[in-house]
C-alpha positions as CSV (number, residue, x, y, z in Angstrom):
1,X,90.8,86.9,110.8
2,X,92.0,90.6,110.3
3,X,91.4,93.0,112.3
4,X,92.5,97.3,111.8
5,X,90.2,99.8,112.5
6,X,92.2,101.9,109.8
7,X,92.2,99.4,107.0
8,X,89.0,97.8,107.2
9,X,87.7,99.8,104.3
10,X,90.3,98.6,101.7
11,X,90.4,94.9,103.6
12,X,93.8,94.9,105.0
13,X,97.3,94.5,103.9
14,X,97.6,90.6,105.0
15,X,96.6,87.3,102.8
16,X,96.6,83.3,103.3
17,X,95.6,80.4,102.1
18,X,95.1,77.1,103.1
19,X,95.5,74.1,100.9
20,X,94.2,70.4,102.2
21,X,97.1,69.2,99.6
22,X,99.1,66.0,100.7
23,X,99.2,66.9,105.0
24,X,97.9,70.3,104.2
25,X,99.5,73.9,103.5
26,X,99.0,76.9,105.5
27,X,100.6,80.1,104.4
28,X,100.5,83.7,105.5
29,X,102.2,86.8,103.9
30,X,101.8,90.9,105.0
31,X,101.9,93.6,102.9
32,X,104.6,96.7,103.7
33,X,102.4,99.6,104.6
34,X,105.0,102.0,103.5
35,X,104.1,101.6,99.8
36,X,101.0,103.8,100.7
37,X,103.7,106.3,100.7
38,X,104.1,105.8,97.0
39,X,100.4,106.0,96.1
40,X,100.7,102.0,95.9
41,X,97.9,99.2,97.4
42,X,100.0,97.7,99.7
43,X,97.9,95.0,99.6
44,X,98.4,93.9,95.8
45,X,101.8,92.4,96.4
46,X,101.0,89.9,99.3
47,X,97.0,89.2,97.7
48,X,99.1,88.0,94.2
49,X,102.2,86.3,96.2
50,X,99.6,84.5,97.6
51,X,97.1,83.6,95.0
52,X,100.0,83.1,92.8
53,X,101.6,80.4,95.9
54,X,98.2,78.5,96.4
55,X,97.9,78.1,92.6
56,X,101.6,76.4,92.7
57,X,101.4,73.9,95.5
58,X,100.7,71.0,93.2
59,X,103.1,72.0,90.7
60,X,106.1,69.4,90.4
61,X,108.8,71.6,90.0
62,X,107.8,72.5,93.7
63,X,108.2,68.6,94.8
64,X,106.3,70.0,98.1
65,X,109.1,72.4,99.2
66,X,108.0,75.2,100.9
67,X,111.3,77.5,99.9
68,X,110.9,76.5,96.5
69,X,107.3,77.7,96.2
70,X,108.6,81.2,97.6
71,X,110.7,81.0,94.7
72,X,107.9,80.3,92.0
73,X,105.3,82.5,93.7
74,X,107.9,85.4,94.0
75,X,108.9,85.0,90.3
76,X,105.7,84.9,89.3
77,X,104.2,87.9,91.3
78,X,103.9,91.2,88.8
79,X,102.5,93.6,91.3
80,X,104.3,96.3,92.7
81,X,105.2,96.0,96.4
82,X,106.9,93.7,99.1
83,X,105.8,91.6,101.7
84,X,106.8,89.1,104.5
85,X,105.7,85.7,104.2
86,X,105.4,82.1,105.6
87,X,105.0,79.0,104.0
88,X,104.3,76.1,105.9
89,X,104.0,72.4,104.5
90,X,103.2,69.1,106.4
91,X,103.9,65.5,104.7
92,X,101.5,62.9,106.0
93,X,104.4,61.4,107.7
94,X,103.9,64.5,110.6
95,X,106.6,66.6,109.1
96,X,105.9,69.9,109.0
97,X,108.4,72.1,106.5
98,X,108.5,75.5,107.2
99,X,110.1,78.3,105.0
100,X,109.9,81.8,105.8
101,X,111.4,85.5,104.8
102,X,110.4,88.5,107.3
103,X,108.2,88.2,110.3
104,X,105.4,86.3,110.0
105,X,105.7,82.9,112.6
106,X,104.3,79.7,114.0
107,X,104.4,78.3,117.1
108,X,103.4,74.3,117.7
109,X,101.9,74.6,121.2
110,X,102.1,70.6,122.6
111,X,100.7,69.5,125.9
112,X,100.7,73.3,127.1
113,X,103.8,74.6,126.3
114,X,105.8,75.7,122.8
115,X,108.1,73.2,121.9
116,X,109.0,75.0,118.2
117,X,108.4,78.8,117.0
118,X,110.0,80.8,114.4
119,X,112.1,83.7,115.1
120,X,111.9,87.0,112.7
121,X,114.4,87.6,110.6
122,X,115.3,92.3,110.3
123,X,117.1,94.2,109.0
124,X,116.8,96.3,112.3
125,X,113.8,97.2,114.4
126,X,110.7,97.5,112.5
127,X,112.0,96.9,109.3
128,X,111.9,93.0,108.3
129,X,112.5,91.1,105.7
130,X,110.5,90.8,102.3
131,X,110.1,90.1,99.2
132,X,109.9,92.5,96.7
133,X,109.2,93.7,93.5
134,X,112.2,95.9,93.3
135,X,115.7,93.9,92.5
136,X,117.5,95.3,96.8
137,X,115.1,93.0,98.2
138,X,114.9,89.7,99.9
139,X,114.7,86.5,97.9
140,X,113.9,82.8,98.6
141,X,117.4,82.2,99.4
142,X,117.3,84.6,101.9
143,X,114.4,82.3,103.8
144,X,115.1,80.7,106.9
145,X,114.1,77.3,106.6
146,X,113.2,74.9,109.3
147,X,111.5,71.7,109.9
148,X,109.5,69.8,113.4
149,X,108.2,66.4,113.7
150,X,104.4,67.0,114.6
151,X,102.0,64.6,117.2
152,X,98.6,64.1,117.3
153,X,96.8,66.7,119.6
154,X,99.5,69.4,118.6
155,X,98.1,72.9,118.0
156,X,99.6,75.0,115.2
157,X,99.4,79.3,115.6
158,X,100.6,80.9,112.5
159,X,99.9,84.3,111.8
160,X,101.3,88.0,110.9
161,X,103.7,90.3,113.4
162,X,99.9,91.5,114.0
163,X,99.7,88.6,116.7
164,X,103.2,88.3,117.4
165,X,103.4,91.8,118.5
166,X,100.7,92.5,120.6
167,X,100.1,88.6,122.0
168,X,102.8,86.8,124.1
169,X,103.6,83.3,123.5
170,X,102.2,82.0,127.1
171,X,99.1,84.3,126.1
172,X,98.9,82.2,123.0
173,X,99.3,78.8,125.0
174,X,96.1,79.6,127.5
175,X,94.0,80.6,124.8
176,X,94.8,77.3,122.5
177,X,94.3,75.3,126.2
178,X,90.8,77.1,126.8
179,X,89.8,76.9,123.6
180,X,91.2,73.8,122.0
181,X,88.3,71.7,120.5
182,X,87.4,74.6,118.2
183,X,90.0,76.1,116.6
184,X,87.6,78.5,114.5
185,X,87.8,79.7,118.4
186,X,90.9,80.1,119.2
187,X,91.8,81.5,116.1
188,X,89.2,84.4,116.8
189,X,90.2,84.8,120.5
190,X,93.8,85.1,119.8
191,X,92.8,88.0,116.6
192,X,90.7,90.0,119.2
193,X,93.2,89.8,122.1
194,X,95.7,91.2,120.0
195,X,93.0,93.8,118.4
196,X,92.2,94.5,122.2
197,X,95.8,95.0,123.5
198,X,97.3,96.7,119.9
199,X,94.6,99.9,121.2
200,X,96.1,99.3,124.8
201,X,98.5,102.5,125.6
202,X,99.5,101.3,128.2
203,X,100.4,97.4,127.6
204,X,103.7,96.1,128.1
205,X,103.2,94.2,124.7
206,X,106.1,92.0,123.3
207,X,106.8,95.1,120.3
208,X,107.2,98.3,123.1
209,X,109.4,95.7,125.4
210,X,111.7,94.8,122.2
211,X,111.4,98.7,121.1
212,X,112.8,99.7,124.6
213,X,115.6,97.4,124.4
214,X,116.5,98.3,121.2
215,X,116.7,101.5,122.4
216,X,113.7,103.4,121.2
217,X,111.8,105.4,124.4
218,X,109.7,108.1,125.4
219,X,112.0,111.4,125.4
220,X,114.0,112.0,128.0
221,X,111.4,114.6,130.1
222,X,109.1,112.1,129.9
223,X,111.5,109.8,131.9
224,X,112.0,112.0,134.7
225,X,108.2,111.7,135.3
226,X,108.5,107.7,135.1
227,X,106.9,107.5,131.9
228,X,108.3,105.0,129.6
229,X,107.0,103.8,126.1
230,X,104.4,101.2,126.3
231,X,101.5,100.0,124.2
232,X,100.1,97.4,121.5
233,X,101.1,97.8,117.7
234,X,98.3,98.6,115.7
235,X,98.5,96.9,112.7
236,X,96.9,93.8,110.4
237,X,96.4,90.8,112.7
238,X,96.1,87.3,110.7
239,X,95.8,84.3,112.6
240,X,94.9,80.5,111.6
241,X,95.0,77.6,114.1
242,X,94.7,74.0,112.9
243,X,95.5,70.7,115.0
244,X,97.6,67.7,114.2
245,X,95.4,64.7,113.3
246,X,96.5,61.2,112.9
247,X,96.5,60.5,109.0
């Protein structure tokens, strides 16, 4: 599901797929909004890195590696732009591969708690990252690539800094626990809580707590009066949510 008020009209800057292949493929990748800057779609980069990734997951070069099809995807990609992006890959023995470059993540909620997530990988605040179509970006290598050994009954939350930013983890854990025998449900609960608190001015959301202790804050007057920066992050919000099944 995406979600921005200010990109509805073009349809975002996010794509995905999902591929049923072997265990099943999930993958998520956001466009860099600053290419809007340059009279460029944003959205082109991540649409083709993704079309380009779903079209490759059966290709045998890939032999079901999720860093390697980064690799081929990025290569093949001819649009101009950059993006983060996730690829995650699960063998039917309940291994879930996970490659990823930027800050897109997953989190494997199990028996009400997260017992795996992803951490974003930055250059510094606000800046992740992402593969590009210029030679100073990120490439595969650059991926940070991770595996977990998946149960029946475990809920998987991947998604875009959208939902990352504005949703905390324990946020995501009540939702999947409310909501878990419909995960077209969850996935839309979690997409409008973080559409709800990204408008929020005043939430304490996961990106203005990181912001402040990186440093960034309201100026100094503003302190004096108490005030202190707060509020959601308004941006693309992608979320999928799938459960582990026995095979």
């Amino acid at each position: 599901m995406l979600l921005n008020f200010r990109k509805v009209e073009k349809g975002g800057e996010d794509a995905f797929f999902i591929s049923s292949y072997n265990g099943g493929v999930v993958a998520v990748a956001d466009g860099v909004s600053g290419w809007a800057e340059q009279n460029v779609n944003p959205a082109l980069f991540s649409r083709e890195l993704m079309s380009k990734a779903s079209s490759l997951v059966e290709d045998e070069e890939v032999s079901y590696n999720p860093r390697t099809l980064i690799q081929k995807a990025h290569a093949a990609t001819s649009s101009v732009g950059s993006a983060t992006v996730i690829i995650a890959m699960l063998e039917k023995n309940g291994t879930l591969k996970i490659a990823s470059v930027g800050d897109c993540g997953l989190r494997v909620i199990r028996k009400g708690q997260v017992v795996f997530s992803t951490s974003p990988q930055e250059h510094y605040f606000d800046c992740p990252y992402q593969l590009s179509s210029e030679a100073v970006g990120q490439t595969y290598l650059d991926a940070t690539v991770s595996s977990v050994e998946l149960v029946k009954g475990d809920t998987l939350v991947i998604g875009s800094d959208g939902l990352f930013d504005n949703v905390f983890d324990h946020e995501i854990v009540s939702a999947v626990g409310t909501t878990s025998d419909d995960v077209t449900n969850t996935a839309k609960v979690l997409a409008n809580l973080a559409h709800t608190h990204s408008l929020d001015l005043s939430y304490e959301s996961p990106y203005s707590l990181e912001a402040r202790a990186r440093g960034f804050d309201v100026p100094w007057w503003k302190k004096i009066l108490g005030m202190k920066l707060t509020g959601g992050k308004l941006d693309d919000i992608t979320v999928i949510v799938g459960h582990a099944e026995s095979s």
